[in-house]
GUKOL-611316 format. One record per residue: chain; z, x negated, y negated of N, C-alpha, C, O in turn. Coordinates in steps of 0.02 Angstrom, whole numbers, plus 50000, padded with zeros to 5 digits. Atoms other than C-alpha are relative to their C-alpha. Last residue first. Example, Ala and Ser with C-alpha at 12.3 -4.5 7.8 and 13.67 -1.06 7.14 Angstrom:
<sites>
 unit    nw    nu    nv   caw   cau   cav    cw    cu    cv    ow    ou    ov
    A 49997 50042 50059 50357 49316 50053 50037 50039 49945 50045 50014 49890
    A 50000 49955 50059 50390 49385 50225 50000 49955 49940 50033 49903 49941
</sites>
This chain:
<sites>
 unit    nw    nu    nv   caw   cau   cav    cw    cu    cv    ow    ou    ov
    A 50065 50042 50036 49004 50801 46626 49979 49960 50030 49932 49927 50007
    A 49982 50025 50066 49108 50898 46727 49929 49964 49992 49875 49958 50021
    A 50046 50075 50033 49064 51063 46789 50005 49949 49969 49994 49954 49909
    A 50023 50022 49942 49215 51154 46872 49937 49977 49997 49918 49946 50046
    A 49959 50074 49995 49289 51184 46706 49974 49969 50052 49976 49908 50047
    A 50048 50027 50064 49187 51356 46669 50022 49945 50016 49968 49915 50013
    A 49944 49984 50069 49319 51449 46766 49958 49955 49945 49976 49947 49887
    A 50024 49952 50040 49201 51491 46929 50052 50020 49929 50073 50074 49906
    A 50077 49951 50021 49299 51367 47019 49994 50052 49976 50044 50088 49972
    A 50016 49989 50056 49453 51264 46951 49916 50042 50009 49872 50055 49968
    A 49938 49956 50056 49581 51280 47098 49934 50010 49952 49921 50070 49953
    A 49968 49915 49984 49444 51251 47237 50046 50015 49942 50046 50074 49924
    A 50076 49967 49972 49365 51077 47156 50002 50083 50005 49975 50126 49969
    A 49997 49964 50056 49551 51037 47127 49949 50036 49951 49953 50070 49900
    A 50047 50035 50030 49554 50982 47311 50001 50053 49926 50007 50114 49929
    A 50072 49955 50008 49700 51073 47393 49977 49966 49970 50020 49931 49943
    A 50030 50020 50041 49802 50947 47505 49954 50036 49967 49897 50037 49991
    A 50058 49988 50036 49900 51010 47639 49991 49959 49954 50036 49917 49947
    A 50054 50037 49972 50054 50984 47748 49915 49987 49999 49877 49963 50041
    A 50036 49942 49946 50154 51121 47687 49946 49972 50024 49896 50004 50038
    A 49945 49938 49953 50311 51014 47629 49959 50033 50037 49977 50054 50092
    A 49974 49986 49944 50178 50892 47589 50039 50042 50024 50031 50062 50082
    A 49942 49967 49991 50091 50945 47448 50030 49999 50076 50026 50045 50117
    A 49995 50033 49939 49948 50825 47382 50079 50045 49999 50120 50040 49954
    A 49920 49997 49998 49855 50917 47255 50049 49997 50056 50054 50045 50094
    A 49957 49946 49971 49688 50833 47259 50064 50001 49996 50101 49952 49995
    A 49922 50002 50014 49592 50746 47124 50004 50061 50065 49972 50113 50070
    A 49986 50042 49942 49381 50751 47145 50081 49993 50003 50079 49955 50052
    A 50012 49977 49939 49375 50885 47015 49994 49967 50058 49988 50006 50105
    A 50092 50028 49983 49436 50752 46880 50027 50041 50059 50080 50034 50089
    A 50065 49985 50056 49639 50737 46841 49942 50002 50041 49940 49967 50092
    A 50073 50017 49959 49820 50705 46929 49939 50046 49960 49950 50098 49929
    A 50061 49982 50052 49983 50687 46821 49955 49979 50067 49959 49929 50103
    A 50058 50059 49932 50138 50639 46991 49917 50046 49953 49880 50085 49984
    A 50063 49963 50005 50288 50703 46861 49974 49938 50019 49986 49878 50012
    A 50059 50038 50060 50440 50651 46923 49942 50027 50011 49920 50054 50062
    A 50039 49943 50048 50547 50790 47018 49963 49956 49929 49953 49972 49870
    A 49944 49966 50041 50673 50684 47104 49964 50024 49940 49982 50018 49882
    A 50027 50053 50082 50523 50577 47178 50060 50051 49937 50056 50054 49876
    A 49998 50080 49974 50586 50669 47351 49999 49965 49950 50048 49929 49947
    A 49925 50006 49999 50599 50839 47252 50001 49916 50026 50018 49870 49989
    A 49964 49997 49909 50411 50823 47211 50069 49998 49983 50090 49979 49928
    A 49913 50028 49981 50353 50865 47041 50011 50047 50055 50012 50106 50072
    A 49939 49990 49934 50148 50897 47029 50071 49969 49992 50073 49908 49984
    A 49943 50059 49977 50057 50876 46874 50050 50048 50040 50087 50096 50028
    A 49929 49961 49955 49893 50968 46860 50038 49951 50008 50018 49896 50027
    A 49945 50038 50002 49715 50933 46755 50065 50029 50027 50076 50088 50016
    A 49995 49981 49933 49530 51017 46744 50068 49942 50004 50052 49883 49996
    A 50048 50087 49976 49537 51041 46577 50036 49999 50081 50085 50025 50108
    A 50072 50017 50054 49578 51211 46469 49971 49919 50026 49931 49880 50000
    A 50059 49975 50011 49680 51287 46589 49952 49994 49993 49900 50016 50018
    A 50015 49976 50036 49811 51174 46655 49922 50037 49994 49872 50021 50025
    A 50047 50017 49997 49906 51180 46819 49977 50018 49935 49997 50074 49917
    A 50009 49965 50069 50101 51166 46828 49919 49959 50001 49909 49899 50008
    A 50084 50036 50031 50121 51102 46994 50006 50044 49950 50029 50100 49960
    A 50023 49972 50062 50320 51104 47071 49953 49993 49973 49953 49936 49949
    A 50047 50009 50044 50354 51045 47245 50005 50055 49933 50025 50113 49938
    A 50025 50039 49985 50497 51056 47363 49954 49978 49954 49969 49920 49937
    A 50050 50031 50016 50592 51206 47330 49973 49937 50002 50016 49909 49967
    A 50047 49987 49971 50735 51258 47444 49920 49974 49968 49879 49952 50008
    A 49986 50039 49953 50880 51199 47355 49934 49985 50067 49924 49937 50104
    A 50007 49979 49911 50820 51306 47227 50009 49958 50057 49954 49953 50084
    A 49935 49983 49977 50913 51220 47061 49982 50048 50073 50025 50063 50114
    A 49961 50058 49968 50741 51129 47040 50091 50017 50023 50128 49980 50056
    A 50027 49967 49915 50666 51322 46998 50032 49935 50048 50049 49943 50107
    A 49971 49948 49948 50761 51312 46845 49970 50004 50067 49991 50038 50114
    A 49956 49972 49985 50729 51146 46780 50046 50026 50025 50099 50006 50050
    A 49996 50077 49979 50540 51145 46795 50085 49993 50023 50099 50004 50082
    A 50021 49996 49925 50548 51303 46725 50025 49953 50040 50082 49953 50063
    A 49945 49970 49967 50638 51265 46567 49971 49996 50065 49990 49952 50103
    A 49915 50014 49999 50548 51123 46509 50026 50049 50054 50038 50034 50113
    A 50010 50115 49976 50341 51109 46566 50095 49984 50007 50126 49950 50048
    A 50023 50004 49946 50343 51315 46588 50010 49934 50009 50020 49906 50063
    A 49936 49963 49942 50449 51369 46434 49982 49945 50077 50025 49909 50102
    A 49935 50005 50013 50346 51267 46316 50049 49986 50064 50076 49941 50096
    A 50003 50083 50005 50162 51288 46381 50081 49989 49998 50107 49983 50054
    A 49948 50005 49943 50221 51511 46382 50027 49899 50030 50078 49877 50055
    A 49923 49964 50028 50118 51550 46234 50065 49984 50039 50122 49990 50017
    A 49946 50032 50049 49975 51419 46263 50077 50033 49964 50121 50011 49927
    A 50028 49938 50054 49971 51481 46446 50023 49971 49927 50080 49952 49915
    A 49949 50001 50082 49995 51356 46587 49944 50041 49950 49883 50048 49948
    A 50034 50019 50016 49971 51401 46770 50009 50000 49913 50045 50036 49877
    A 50027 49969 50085 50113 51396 46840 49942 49987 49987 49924 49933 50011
    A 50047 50032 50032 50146 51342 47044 49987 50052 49938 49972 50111 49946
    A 50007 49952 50055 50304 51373 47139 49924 49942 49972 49911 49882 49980
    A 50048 50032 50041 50314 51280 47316 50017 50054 49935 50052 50103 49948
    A 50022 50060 50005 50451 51318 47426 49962 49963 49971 49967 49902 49977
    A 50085 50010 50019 50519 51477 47375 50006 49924 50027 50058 49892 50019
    A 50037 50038 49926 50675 51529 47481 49923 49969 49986 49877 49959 50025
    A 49960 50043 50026 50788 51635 47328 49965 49944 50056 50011 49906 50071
    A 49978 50047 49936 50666 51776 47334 50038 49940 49962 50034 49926 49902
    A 49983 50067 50029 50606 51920 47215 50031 49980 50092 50039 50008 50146
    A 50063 50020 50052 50504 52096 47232 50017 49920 49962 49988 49893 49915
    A 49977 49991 50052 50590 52159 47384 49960 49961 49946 49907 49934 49962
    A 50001 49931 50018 50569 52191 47557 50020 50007 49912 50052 50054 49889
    A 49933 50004 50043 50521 52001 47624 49985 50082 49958 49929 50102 49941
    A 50012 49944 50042 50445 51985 47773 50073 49995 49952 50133 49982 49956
    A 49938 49952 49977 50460 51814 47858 49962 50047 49937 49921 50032 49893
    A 50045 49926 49969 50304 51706 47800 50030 50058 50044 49996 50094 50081
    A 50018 49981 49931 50419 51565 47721 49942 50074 50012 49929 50120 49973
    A 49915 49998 49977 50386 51544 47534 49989 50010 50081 49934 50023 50106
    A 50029 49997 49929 50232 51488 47438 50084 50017 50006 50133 50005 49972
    A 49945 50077 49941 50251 51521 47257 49980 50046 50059 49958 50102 50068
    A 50021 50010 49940 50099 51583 47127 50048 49956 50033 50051 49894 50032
    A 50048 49958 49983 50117 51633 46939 49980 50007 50070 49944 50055 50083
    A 50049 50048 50006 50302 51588 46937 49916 50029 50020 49908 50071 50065
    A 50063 49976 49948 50427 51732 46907 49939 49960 49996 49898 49978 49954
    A 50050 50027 50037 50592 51652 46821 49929 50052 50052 49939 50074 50109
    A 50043 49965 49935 50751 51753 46887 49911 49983 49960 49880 50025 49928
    A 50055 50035 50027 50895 51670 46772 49961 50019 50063 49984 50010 50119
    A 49998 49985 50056 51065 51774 46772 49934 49945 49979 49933 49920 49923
    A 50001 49942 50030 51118 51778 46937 49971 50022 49927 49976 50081 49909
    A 49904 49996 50010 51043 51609 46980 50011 50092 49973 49968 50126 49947
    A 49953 50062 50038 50885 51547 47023 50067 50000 49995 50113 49962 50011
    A 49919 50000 50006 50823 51703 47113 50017 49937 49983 50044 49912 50032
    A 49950 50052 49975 50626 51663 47107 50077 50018 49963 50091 50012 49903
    A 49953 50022 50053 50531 51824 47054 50051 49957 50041 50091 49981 50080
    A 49935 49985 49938 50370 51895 47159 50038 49945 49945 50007 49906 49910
    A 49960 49945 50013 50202 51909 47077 50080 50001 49999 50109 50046 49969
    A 49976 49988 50078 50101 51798 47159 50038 50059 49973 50037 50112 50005
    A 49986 49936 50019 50104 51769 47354 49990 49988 49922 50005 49930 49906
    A 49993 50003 50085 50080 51615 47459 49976 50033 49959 49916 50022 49949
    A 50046 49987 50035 50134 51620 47629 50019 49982 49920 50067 49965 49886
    A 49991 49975 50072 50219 51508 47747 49962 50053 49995 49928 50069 50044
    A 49952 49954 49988 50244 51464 47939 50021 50020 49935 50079 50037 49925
    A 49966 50063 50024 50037 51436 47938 50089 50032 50006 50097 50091 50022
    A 49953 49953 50056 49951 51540 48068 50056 49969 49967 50105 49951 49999
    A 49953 49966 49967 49845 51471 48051 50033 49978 50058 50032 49922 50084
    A 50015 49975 49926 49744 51332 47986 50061 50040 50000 50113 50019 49974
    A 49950 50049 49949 49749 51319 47794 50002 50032 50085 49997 50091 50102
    A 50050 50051 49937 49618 51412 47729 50029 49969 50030 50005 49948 50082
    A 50023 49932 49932 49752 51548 47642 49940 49951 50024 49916 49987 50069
    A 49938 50015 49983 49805 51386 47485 50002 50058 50095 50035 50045 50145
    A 49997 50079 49971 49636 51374 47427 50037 50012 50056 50012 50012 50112
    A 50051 49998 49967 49620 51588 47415 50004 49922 50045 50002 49914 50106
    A 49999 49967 49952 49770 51591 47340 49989 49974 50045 50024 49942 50085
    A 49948 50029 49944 49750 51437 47222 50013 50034 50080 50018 50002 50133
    A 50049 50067 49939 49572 51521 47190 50056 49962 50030 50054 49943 50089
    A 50023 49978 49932 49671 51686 47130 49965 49933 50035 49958 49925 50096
    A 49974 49948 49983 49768 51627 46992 50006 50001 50095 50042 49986 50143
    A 49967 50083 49969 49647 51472 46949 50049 50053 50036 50040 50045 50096
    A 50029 50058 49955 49554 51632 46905 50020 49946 50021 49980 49918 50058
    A 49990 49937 49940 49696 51761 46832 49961 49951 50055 49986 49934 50109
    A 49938 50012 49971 49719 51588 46709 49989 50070 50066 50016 50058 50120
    A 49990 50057 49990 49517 51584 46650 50063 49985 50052 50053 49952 50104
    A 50044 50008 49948 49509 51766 46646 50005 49936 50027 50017 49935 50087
    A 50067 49998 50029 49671 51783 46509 49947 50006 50065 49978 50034 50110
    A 50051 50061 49981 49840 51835 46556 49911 50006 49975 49876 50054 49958
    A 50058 49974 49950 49955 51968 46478 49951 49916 50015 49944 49866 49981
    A 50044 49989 50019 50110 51892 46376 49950 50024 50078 49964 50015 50137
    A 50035 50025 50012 50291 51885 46459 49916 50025 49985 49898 50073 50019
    A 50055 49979 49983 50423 51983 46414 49947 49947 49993 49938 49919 49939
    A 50069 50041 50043 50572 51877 46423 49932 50060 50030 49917 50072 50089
    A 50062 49965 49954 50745 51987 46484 49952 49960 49970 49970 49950 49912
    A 50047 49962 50039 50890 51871 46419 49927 50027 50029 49888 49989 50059
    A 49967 49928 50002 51030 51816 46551 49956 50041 49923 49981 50090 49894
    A 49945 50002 50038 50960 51630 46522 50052 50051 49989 50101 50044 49952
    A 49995 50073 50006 50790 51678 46574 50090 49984 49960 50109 50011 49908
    A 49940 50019 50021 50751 51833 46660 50008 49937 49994 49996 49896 50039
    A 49949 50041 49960 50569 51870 46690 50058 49992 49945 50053 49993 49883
    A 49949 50006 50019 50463 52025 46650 50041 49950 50003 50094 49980 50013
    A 49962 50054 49954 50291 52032 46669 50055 50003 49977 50051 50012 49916
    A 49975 50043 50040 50229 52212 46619 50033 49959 50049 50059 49974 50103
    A 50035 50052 50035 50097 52281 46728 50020 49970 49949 49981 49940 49913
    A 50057 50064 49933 50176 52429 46793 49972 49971 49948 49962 49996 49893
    A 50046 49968 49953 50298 52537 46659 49967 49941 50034 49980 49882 50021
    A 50071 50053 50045 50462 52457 46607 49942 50018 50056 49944 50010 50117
    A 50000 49937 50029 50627 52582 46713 49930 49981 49947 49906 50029 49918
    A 50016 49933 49968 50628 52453 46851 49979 50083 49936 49950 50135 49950
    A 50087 50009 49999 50621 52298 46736 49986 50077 50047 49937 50112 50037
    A 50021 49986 50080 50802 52381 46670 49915 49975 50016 49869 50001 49985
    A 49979 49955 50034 50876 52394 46829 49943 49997 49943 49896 50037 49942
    A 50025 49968 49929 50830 52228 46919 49992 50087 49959 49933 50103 49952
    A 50057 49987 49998 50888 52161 46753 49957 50027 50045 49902 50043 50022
    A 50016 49953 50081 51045 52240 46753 49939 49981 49978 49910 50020 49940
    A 50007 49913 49974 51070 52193 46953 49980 50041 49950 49959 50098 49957
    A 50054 49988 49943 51022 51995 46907 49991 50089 50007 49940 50122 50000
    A 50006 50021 49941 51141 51990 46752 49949 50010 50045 49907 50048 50021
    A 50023 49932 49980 51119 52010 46562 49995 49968 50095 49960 49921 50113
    A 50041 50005 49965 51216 51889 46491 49982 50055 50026 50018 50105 50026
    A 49995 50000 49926 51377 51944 46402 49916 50002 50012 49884 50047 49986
    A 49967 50046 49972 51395 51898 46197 49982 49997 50104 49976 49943 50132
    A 49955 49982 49933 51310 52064 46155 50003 49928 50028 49957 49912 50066
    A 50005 50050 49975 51283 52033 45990 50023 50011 50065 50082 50016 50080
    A 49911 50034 49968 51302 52187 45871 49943 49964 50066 49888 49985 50083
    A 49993 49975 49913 51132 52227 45774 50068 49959 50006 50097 49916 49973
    A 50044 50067 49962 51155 52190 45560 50001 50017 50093 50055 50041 50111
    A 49945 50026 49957 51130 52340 45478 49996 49937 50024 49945 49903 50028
    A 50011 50020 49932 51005 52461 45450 50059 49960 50027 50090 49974 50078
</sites>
């Protein structure tokens, strides 16, 4: 077999663009470091905080001058294209499956991904000039720490379904009531 040869050169934005294009539907793909990362499949618990941020985050009075999308791959840098489970970005049309204009990103944490998401992320999405907030929300207890750019991205830990996530850039507050329903967590003791 051998030992593999090292390809020394990063894998850039247009070669991953390329190469997630030819990976059938429903693999996550993000670029980290100029290395492709497949990321793991989600559980019910994480698709649900998922969709209830949505849902939270779409009551806001209209017509807000955001939306907030999942799926979609923050341009960081040529060679780091993270894909957060849920960022808000202007509400301009966008024709493509990433953006460099996120204003919020929000993770929900996975124990395979915990790591990446509290260090690197964090990080990389703070080199968007454009981002404002960062919430990494957890699964297994009703719990979320927000980093603001203003507080130069200190973590603001908030707990207990009475806790809201206080996000000024978009002039809201979701109660954490809405992030954690129908996930088993939204009864406490």
């Amino acid at each position: 077999m051998g030992v593999p040869r090292f390809n020394p050169n990063p894998m850039m934005a247009e070669e991953f663009f390329a190469f997630t294009a030819s990976r059938p539907d429903g693999e996550k793909w993000e670029l980290v470091e100029g290395e492709p990362v497949l990321s793991p499949g989600a559980n019910y618990v994480h698709q649900t905080i998922v969709g209830n941020l949505i849902i939270a985050l779409g009551r806001t009075a209209r017509p807000a001058p955001w939306i907030a999308i999942p799926g979609i791959g923050a341009e960081v840098s040529k060679t780091n294209i993270p894909i957060p489970d849920v960022l808000v970005r202007p509400a301009d049309l966008l024709n493509d499956w990433k953006c460099d204009d996120m204003i919020v990103a929000f993770e929900v944490l996975s124990p395979s991904t915990a790591d990446r998401d509290l260090r690197w992320k964090r990080k990389a999405y703070a080199w968007l000039a454009s981002l404002r907030h960062y919430v990494v929300v957890a699964q297994d207890a009703v719990e979320a720490v927000i980093y603001d750019r203003t507080s130069g991205f200190a973590e603001q830990r908030i707990e207990g379904l009475g806790a809201k996530l206080d996000l000024p850039a978009l002039d809201i507050a979701v109660p954490l009531e809405d992030v954690y329903r129908h996930t088993g967590l939204d009864r406490e003791p």
